[in-house]
C-alpha positions as a Markdown table, in Angstrom:
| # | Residue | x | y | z |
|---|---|---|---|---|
| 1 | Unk | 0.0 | 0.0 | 0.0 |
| 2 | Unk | 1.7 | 3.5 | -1.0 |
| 3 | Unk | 1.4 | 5.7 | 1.4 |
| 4 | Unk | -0.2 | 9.0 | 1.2 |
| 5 | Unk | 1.8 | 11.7 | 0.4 |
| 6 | Unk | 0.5 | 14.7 | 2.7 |
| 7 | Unk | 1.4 | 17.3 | 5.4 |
| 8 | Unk | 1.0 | 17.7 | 9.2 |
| 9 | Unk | -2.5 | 18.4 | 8.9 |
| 10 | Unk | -4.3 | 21.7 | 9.6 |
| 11 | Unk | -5.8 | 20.0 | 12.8 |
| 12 | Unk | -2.9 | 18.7 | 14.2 |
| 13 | Unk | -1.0 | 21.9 | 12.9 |
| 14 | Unk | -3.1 | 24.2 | 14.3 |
| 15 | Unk | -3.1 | 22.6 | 17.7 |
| 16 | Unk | 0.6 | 22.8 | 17.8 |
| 17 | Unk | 0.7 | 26.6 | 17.3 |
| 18 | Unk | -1.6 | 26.6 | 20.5 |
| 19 | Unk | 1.3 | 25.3 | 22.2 |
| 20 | Unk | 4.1 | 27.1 | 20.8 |
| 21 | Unk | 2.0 | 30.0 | 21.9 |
| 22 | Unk | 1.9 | 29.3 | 25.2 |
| 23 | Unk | 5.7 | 28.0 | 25.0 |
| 24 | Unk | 6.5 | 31.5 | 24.4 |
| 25 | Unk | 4.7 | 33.0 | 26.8 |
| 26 | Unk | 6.1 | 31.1 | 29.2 |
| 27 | Unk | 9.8 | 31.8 | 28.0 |
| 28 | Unk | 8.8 | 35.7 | 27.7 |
| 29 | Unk | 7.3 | 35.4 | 31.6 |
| 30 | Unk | 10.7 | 34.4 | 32.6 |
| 31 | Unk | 12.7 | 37.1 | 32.7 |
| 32 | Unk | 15.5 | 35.3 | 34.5 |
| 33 | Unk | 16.5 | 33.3 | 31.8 |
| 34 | Unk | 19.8 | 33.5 | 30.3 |
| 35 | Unk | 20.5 | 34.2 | 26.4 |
| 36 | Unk | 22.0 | 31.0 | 25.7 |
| 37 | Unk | 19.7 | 29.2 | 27.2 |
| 38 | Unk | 16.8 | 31.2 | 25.1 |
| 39 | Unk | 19.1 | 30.1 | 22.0 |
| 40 | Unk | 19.1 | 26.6 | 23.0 |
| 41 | Unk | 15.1 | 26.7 | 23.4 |
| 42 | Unk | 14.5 | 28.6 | 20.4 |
| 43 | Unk | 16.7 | 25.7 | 18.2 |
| 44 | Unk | 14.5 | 23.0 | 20.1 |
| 45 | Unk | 11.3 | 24.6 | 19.5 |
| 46 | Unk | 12.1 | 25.4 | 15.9 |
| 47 | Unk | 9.3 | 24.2 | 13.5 |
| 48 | Unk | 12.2 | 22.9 | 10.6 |
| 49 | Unk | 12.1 | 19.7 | 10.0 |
| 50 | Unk | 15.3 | 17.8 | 11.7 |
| 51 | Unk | 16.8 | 14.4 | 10.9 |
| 52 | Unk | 17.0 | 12.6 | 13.9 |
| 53 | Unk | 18.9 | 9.2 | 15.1 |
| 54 | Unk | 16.0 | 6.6 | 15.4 |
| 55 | Unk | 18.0 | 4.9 | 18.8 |
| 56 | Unk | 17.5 | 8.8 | 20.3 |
| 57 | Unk | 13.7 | 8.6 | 19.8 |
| 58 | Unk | 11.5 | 6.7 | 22.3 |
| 59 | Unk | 7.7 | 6.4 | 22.4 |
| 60 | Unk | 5.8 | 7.8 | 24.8 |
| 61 | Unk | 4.0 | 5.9 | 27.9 |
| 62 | Unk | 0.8 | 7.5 | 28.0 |
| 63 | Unk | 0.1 | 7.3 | 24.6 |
| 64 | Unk | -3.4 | 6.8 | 24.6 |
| 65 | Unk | -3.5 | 4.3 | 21.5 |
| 66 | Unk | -1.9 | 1.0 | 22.9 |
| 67 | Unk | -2.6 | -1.1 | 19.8 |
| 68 | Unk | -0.7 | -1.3 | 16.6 |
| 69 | Unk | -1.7 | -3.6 | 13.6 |
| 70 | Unk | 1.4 | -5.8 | 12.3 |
| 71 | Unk | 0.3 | -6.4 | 9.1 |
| 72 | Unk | -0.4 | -2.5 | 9.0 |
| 73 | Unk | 2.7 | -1.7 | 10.6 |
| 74 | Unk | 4.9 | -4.1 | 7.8 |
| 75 | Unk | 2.4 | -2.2 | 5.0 |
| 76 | Unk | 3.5 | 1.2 | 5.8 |
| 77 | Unk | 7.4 | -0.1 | 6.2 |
| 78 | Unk | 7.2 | -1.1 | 2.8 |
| 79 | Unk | 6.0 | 2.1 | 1.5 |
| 80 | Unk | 9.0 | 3.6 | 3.7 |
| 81 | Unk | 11.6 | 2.1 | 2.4 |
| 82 | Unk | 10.0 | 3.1 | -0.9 |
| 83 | Unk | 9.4 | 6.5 | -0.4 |
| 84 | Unk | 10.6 | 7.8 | 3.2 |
| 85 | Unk | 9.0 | 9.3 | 5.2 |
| 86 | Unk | 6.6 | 12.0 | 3.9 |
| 87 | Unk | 5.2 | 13.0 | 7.0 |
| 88 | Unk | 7.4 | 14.2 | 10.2 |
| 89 | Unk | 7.0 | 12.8 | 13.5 |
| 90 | Unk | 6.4 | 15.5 | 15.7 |
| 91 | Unk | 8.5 | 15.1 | 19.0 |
| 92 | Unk | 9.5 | 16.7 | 22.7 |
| 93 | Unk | 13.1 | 17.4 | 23.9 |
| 94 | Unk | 13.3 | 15.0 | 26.8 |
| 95 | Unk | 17.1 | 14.8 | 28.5 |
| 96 | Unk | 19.8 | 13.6 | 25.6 |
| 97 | Unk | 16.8 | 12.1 | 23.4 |
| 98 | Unk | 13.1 | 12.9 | 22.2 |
| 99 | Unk | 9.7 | 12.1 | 23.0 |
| 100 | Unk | 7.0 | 11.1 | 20.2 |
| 101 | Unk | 3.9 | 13.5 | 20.6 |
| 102 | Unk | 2.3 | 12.4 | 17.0 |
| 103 | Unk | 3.8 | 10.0 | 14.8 |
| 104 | Unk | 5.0 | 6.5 | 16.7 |
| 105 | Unk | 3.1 | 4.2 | 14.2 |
| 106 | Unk | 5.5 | 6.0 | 11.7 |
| 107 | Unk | 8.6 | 5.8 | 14.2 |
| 108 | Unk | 7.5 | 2.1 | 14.4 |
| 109 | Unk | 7.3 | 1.1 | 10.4 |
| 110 | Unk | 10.5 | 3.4 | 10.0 |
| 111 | Unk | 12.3 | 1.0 | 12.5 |
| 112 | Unk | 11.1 | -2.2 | 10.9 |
| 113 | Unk | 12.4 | -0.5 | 7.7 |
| 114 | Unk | 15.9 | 0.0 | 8.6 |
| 115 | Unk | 16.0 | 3.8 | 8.8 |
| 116 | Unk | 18.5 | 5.1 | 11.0 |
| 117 | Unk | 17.1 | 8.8 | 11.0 |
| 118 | Unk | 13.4 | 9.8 | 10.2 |
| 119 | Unk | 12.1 | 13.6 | 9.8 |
| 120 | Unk | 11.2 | 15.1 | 13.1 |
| 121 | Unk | 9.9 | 18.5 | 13.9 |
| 122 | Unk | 10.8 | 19.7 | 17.7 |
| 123 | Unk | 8.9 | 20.7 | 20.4 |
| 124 | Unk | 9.7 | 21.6 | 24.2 |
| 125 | Unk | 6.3 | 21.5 | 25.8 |
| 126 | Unk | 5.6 | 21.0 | 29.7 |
| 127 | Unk | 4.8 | 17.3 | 30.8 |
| 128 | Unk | 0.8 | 18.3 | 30.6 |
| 129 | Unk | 0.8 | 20.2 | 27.2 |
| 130 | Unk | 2.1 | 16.5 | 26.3 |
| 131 | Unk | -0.5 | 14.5 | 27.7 |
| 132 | Unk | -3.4 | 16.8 | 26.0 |
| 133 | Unk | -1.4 | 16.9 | 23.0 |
| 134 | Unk | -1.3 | 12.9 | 22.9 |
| 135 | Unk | -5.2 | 12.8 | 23.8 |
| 136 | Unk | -6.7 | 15.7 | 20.9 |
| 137 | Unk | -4.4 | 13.9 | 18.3 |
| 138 | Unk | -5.7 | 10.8 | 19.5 |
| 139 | Unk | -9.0 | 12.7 | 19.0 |
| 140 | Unk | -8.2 | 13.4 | 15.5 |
| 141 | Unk | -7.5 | 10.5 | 14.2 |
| 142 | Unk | -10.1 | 9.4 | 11.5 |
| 143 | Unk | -9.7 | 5.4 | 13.1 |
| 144 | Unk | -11.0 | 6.5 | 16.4 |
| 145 | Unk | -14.4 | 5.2 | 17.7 |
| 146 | Unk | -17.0 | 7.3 | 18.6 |
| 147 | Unk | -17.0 | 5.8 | 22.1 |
| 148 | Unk | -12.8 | 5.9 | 22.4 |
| 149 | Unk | -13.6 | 9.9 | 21.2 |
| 150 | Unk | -16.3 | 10.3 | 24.1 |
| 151 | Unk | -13.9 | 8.7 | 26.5 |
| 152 | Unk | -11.1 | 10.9 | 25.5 |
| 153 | Unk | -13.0 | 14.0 | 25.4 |
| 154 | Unk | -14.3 | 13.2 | 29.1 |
| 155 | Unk | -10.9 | 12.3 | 29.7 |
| 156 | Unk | -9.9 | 16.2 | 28.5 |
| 157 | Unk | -12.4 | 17.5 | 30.7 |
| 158 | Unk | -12.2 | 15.8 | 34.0 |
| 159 | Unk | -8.3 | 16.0 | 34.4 |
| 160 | Unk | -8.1 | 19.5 | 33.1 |
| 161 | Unk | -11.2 | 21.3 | 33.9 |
| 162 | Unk | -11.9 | 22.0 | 29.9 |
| 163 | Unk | -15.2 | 23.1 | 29.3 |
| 164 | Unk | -16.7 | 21.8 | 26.1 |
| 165 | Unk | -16.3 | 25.4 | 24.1 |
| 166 | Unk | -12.5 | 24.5 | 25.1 |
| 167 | Unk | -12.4 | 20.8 | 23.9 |
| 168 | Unk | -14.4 | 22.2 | 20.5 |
| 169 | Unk | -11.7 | 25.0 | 20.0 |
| 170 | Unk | -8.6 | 22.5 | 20.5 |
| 171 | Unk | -10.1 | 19.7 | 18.2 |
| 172 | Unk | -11.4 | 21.8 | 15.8 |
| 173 | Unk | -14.8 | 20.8 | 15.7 |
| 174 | Unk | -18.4 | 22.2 | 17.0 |
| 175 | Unk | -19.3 | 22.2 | 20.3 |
| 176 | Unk | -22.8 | 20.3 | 19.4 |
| 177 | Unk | -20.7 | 17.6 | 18.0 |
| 178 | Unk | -18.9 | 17.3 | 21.3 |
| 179 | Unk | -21.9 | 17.5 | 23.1 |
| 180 | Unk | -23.5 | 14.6 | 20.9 |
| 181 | Unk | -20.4 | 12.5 | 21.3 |
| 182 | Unk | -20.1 | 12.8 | 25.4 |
| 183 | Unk | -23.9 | 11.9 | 24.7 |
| 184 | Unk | -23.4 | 8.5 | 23.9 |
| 185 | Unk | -21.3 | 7.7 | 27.2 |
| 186 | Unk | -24.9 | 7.3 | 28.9 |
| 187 | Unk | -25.4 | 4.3 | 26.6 |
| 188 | Unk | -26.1 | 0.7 | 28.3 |
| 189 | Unk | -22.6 | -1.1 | 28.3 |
| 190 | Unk | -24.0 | -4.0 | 26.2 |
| 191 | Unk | -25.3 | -0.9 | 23.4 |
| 192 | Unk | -21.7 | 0.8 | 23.9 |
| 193 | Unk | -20.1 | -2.1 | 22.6 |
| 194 | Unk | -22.0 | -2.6 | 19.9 |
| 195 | Unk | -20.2 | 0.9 | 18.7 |
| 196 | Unk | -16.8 | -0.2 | 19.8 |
| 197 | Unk | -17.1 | -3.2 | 17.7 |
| 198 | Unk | -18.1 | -1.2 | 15.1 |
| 199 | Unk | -21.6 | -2.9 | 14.4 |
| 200 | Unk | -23.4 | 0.2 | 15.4 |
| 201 | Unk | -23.0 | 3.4 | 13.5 |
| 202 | Unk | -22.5 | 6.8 | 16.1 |
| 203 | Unk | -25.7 | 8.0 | 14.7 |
| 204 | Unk | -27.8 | 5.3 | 15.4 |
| 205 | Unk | -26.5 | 4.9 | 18.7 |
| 206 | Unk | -27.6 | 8.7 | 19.4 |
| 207 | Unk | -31.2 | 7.9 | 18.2 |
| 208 | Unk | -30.6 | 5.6 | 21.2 |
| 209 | Unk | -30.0 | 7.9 | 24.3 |
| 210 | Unk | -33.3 | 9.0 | 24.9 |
| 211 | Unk | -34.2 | 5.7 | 25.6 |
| 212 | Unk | -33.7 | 4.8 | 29.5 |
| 213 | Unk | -34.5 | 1.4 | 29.3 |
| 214 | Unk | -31.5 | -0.5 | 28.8 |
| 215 | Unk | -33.3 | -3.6 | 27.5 |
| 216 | Unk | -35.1 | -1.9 | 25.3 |
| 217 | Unk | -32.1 | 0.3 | 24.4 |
| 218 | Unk | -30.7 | -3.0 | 23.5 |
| 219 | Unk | -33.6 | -4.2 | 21.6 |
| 220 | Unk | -33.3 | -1.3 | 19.0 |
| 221 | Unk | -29.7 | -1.4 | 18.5 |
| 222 | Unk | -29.7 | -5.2 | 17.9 |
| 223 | Unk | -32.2 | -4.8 | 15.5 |
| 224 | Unk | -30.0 | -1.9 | 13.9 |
| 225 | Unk | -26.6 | -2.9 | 13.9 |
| 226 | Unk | -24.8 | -4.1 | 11.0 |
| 227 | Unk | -26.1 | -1.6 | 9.1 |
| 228 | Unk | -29.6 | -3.7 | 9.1 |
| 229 | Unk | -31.7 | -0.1 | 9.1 |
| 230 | Unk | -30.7 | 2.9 | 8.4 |
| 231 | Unk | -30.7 | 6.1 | 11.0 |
| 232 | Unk | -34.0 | 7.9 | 9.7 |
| 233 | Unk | -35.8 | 4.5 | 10.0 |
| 234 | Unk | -34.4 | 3.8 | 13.9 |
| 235 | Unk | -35.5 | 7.2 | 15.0 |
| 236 | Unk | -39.2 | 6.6 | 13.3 |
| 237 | Unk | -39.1 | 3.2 | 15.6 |
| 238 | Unk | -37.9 | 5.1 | 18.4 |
| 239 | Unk | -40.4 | 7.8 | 18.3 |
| 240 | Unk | -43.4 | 5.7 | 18.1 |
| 241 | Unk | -42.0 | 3.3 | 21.1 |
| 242 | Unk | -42.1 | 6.9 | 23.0 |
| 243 | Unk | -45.3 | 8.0 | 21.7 |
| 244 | Unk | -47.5 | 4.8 | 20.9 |
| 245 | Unk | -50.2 | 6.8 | 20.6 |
| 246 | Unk | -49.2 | 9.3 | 18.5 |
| 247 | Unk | -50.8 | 9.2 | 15.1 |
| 248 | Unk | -48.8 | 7.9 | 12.2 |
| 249 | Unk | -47.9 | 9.1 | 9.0 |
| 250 | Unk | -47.8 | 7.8 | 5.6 |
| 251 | Unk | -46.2 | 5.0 | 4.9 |
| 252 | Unk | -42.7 | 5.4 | 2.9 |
| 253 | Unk | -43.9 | 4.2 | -0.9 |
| 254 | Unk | -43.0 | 1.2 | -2.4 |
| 255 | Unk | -40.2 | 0.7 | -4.1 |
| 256 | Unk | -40.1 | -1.4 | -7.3 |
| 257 | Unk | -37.9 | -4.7 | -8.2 |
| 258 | Unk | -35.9 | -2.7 | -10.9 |
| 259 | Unk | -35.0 | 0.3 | -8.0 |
| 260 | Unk | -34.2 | -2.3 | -5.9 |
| 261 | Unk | -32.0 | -4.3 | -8.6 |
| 262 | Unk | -30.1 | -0.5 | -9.8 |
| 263 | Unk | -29.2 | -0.1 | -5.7 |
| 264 | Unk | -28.0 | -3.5 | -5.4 |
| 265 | Unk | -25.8 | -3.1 | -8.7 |
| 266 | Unk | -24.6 | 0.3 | -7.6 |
| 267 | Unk | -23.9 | -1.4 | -4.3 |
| 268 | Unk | -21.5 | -3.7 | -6.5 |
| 269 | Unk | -20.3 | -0.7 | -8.5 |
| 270 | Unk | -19.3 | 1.5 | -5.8 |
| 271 | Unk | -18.5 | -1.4 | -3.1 |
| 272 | Unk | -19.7 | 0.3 | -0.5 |
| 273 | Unk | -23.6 | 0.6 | 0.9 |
| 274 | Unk | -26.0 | 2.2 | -1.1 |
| 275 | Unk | -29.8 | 2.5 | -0.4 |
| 276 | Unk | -32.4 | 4.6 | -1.4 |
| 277 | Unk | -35.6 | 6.4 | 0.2 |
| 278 | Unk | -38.6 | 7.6 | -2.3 |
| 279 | Unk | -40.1 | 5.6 | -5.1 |
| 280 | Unk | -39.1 | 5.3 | -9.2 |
| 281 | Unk | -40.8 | 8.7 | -9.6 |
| 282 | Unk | -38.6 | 10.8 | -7.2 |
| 283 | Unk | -36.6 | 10.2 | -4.2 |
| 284 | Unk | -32.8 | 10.5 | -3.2 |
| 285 | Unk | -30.2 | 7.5 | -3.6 |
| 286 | Unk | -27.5 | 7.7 | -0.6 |
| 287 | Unk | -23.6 | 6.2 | -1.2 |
| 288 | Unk | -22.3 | 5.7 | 2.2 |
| 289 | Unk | -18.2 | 6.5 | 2.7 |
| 290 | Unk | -16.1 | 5.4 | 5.7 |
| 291 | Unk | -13.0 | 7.2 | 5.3 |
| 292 | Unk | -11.0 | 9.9 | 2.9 |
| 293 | Unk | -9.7 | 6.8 | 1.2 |
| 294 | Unk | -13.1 | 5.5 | 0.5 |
| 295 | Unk | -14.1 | 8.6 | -1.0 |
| 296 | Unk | -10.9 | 9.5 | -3.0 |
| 297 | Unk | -11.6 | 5.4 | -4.2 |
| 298 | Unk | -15.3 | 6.1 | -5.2 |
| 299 | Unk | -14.1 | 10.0 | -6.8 |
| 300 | Unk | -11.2 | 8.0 | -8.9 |
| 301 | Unk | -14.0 | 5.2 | -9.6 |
| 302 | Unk | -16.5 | 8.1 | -11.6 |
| 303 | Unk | -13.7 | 9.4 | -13.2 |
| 304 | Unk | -12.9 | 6.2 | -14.5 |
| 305 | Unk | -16.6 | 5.8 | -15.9 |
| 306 | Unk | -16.5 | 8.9 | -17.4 |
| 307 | Unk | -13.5 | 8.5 | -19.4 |
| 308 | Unk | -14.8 | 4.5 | -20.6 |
| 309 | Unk | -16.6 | 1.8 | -19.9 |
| 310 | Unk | -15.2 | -0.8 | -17.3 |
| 311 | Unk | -15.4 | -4.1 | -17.9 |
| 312 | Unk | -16.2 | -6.6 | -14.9 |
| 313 | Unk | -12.6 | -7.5 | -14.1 |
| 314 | Unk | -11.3 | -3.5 | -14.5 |
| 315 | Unk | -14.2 | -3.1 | -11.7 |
| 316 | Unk | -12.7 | -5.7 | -9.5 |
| 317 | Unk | -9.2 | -5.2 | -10.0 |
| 318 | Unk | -9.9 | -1.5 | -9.0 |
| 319 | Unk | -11.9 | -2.2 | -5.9 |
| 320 | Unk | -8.8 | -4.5 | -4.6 |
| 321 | Unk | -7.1 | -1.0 | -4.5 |
């Protein structure tokens, strides 16, 4: 698999210059400090991209992700010693060596490839700009859960008093999502993980918290995981369990064999899920993605089928991609 050729990140970037911020205002506070030893700061803070011995690197323990894929890991080496490393590891002065803040799967494959440098840029933060830093990057990541991101962002909050306008500004997202996410925390353990296994979308478990029977709770999201329903449809069973006698509304219309035979071909086409709500007349045909690299893969596919006609094997040859 070639890896992606890309930069820091704005997220990741922009939380950074949070901390160089208050790195400097910490060094400008200190008025006692001597000239060379502003120098020496000022070369370890730099935001250049160094070379850096591998055996002077070491991970950090409180790295919130503990897990790291082999198969992954031996992928991305491949693509290493291939095309180096595209993206620095970001990393924290720490005695004679350096701390990884962002980047140990890549100081990980770079090992198994050999490297005895990789591209770092280098930080001096304080032991807690650290740990947050290691939790909103974990945050970040698209790979995360929604119940790991709830936990984290709880996590953010408890130990450092962050308010959720805080949490939102540092992560880079709206303060509704965090909200939403924190919601699903009040989940029954047997629904939550149904989301860590990833059987049960974020958003259906959401159409889930206003539920406070955990049976029931249960009872919906069996019937919904694996993709079974989709979202709309759990939340129109979920409101009439809370209002059963509430009037209801039309019924969706039918859909015909041939709609239902072009979804499951474009299903095929796209290989990913496709459904559809409305009837041959009118309605709206949804393409579900999972990550950037499912959508760049479904992008590149319609280029492809504008340019000339696939044949069955170019399809699955592409989809192995």
């Amino acid at each position: 698999m070639a890896q992606k050729k890309m930069g820091l990140g704005k997220g990741l970037g922009a939380l950074l210059s949070i901390y160089d911020e208050e790195v400097a205002d910490m060094e400008k506070d200190n008025e006692t400090q001597t000239q060379a030893k502003k120098e020496s700061v000022e070369k370890k803070t730099n935001s250049g991209v160094n070379e850096i011995e591998i055996s002077k690197i070491h991970a950090n323990p409180n790295q919130p992700r503990k897990h790291f894929d082999e198969d992954a890991l031996n992928e991305l080496a491949a693509s290493i010693r291939t095309h180096g490393v595209i993206q620095p590891i970001v990393v924290n002065t720490d005695g004679d060596g350096y701390l990884i803040i962002a980047g140990e799967r890549r100081w990980r494959a770079s090992k198994i490839a050999g490297l005895d440098t990789v591209p770092c840029i280098v930080k001096n933060y304080t032991e807690r700009q650290i740990k947050e830093i290691s939790i909103i990057e974990n945050l970040q990541r698209e790979d995360l859960n929604p119940i790991e991101a709830a936990r984290a962002i709880k996590q953010l909050m408890d130990e450092y008093n962050f308010t959720q306008e805080t949490v939102a500004d540092r992560i880079g997202i709206s303060r509704p999502n965090i909200a939403n996410t924190l919601r699903l925390l009040s989940l029954s353990p047997d629904v939550i993980k149904l989301v860590e296994q990833n059987r049960l979308s974020a958003g259906h478990a959401r159409s889930l918290v206003v539920i406070t029977d955990p049976r029931a709770q249960l009872k919906f999201a069996t019937a919904a995981c694996d993709g079974k329903i989709t979202v709309r449809e759990l939340e129109k069973f979920v409101k009439q369990y809370l209002n059963p006698d509430a009037k209801p509304k039309h019924q969706p219309p039918q859909q015909s064999m041939e709609l239902k035979e072009l979804i499951d071909e474009m299903q095929r086409v796209f290989a990913t899920k496709v459904s559809a709500i409305g009837s041959d007349r009118k309605g709206r045909i949804y393409i579900d993605y999972y990550s950037r690299d499912d959508l760049d893969r479904i992008s590149e596919l319609l280029q492809l089928l504008k340019t000339k006609t696939l044949t069955l094997k170019d399809l699955r040859e592409f989809n192995k991609k």
